[in-house]
N, C-alpha and C positions, 0 to 999 in steps of 0.2 A: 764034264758037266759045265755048263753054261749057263751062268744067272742074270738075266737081263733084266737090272733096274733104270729105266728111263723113267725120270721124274715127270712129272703131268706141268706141260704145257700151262702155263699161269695169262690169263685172257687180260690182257692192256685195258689200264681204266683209263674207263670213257671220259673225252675232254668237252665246257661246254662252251659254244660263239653264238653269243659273248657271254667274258666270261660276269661271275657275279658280280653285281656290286650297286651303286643306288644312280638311278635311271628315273626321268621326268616323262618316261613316255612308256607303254605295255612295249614287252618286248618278246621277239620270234626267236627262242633259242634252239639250237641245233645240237645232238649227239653224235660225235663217233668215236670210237675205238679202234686201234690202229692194228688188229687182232682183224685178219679178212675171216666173216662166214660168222662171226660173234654176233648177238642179239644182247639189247641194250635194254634192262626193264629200268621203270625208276618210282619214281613219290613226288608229289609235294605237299603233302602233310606231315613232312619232318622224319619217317618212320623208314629203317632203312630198306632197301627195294631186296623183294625176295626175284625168284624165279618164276612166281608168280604175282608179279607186279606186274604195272601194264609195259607194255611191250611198245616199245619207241618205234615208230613208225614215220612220223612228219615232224615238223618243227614245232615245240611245243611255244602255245601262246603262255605268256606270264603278264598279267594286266594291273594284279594287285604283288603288294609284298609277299613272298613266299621262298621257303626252302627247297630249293630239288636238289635231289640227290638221285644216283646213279651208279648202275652196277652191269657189266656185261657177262655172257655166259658163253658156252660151248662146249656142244658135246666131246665129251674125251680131255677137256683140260677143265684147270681150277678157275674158277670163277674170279674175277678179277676185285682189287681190292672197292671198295664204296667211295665213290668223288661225290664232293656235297658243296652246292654255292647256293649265297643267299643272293636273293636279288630284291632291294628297296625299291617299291614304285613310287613316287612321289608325284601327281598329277598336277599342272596348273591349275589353279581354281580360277574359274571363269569371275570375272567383275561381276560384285552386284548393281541389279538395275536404279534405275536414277527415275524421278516424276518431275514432269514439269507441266504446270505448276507445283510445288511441293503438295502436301496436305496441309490443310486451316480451312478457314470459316469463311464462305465466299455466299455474295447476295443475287449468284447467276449460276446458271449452269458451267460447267468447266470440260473443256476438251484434253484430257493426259496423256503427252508424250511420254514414253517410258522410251529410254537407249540403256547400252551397257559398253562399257569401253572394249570389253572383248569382240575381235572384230571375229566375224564368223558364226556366234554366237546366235540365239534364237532364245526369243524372253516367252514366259507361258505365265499366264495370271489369273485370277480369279477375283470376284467381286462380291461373294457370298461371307467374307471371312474365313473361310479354308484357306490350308497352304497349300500353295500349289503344285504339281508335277507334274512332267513331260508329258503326261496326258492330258491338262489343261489348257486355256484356250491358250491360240497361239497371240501374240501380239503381232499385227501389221498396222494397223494405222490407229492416230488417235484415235482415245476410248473415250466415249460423251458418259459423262455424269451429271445427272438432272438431280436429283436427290440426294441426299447423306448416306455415305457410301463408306468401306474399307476396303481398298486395293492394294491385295498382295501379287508380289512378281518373282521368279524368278529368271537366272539364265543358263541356259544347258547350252552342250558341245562335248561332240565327240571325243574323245579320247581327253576329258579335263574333268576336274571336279566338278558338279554344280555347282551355282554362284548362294551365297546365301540366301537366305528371304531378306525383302523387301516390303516394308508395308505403309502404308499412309488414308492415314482419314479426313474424308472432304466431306467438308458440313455444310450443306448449299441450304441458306435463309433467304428464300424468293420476297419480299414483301410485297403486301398484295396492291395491286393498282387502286390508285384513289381516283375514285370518278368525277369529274368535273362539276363547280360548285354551278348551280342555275343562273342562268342573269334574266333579269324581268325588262320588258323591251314593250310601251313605255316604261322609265326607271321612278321609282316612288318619288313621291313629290303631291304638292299642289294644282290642284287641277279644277277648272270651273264646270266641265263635265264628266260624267263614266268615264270612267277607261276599259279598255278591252287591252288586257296585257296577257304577252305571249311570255308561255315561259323556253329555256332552252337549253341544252348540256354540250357541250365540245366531247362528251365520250359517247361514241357510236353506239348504237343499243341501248343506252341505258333508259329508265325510264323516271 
């Protein structure tokens, strides 16, 4: 009699590039298992990856902070032990934007530069007192302000934080044009007959 105990083939845990750790940018991580013909499921909601977890296929994007973990399989052998790496994303935060002129109390209308030091970056604003988002107006050239206004700004970019808000309030006090004082032509005085005097204003229109 002949008792053939071969132990079940144990499937190589899966390695991941790169591996975990804290990263200023989303990162493209790759699975394998050095187990040929193994299927590699995994998670990154912390939870460990069953056999029916999703099924590795491409390079997994990782954008924000998260745990993946990882588990390979194959028919006829034991499932490999669970590999687990965190991976920290920490994003550049984009500069917040700048007004030029600042905001205060001006007796004209005002033309506002908005820049942001991040270069690449793209400012989006609003003029109603909302805060703004990537769906607001965009910024390309000065913005005319005729009236007492609150302009909020922000700045976006791909792959970075949004920049924080931005606000400032311009109080534009026009005063009103004074019309020109009349002059009488002859000028008052003494006189041995009528006068016929013209009256006249230096502001056009007026009456």
């Amino acid at each position: 009699t002949y008792t053939i105990t071969i132990p079940p083939t144990i499937v190589a845990t899966p390695t991941f590039t790169p591996p975990g750790g804290a990263y200023t940018s989303a990162q493209s991580v790759t699975l394998t298992t050095a187990t040929a013909g193994a299927e590699i499921r995994y998670t990154l909601d912390g939870t460990s990856p069953t056999s029916g977890s999703a099924l590795y296929a491409s390079p997994i994007a990782v954008s924000t902070s998260a745990t993946l973990k990882a588990r390979a399989f194959k028919a006829g052998s034991t499932e490999s032990p669970e590999a687990s790496a965190t991976y920290t994303i920490t994003l550049p935060i984009v500069a917040t934007p700048t007004f030029t002129p600042p905001g205060g109390t001006y007796t004209s209308a005002q033309s506002i530069t908005l820049a942001t030091a991040t270069a690449g970056a793209e400012i989006r604003y609003t003029l109603d007192g909302t805060s703004p988002t990537s769906g607001s107006t965009l910024y390309a050239s000065p913005i005319a302000v005729y009236t007492s206004t609150t302009l909020k700004a922000r700045a976006f970019k791909a792959g970075s934080t949004d920049s924080a808000e931005a606000s400032a309030t311009y109080t534009i006090t026009i005063p009103p044009t004074i019309v020109a004082t009349p002059t009488f032509t002859p000028p008052g005085g003494a006189y041995t007959s009528a006068q016929s005097v013209i009256l006249t204003t230096a502001t056009a229109g007026a009456q």
